[in-house]
C-alpha positions as CSV (number, residue, x, y, z in Angstrom):
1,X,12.5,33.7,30.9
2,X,11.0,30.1,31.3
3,X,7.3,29.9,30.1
4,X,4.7,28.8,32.6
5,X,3.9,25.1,32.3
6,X,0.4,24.6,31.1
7,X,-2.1,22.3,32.0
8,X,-4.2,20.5,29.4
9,X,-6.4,17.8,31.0
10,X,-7.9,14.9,29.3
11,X,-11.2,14.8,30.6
12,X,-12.6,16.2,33.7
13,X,-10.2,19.0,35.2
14,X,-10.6,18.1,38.7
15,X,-8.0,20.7,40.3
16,X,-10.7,23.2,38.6
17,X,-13.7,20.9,40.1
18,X,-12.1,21.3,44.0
19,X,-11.5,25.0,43.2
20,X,-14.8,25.5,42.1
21,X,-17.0,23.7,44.8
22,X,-14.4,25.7,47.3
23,X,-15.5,29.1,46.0
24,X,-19.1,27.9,45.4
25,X,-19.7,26.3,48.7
26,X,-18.4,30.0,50.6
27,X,-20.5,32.0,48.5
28,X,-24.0,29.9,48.4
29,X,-23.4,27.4,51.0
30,X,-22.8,29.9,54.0
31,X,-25.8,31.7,53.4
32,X,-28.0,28.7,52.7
33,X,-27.0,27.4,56.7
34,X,-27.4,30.9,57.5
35,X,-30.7,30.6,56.7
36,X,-31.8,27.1,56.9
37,X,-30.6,27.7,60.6
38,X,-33.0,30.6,61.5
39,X,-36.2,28.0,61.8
40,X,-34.4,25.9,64.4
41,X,-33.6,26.8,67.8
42,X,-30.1,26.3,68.3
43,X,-28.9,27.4,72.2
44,X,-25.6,26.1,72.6
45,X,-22.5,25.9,70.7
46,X,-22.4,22.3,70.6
47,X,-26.0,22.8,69.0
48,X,-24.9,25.4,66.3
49,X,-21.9,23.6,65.5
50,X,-23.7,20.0,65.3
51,X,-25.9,21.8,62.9
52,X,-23.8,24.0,60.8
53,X,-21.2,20.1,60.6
54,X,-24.2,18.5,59.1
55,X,-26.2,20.6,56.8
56,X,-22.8,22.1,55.1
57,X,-21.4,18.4,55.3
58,X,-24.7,18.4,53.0
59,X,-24.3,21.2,51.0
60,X,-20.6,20.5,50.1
61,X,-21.4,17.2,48.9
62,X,-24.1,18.1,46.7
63,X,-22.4,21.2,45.6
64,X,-19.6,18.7,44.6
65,X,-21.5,16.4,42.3
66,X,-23.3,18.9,40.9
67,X,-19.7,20.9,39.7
68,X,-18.5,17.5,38.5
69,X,-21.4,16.4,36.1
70,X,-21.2,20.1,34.8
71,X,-17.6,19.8,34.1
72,X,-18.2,16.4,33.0
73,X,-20.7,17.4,30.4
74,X,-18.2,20.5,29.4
75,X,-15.2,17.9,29.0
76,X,-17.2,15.4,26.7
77,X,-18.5,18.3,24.7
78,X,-15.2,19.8,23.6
């Protein structure tokens, strides 16, 4: 049996970077709308989906640069 190839990046892993701001985003990011969506009034669906598009557009990029510099400051440190 073949071994599984293995992946040793030089510098930022970015496959794991995208993975994480995937899982991150679901698991905080949902919630957070959830939330930050109860002190507006939102009556139709092109209302609620203008809003969840642009606060998660929002939370998805932060959540993105902040995964980066961690894994950033993780790559330079090994």
């Amino acid at each position: 049996m073949q071994p599984i190839e293995e992946y040793n990046p030089d510098g930022v892993d970015y496959a794991w970077v995208m993975q994480m701001t995937f899982i991150s985003t679901i698991v905080i990011g949902a919630p957070l709308v959830t939330l930050l969506s109860l002190g507006h009034t939102l009556l139709t669906w092109e209302e609620r989906v203008e809003f969840v598009v642009r606060v998660g557009a929002c939370i998805w990029l932060l959540t993105t640069v902040i995964i980066f510099f961690f894994a950033r400051s993780r790559a330079h440190d090994t």
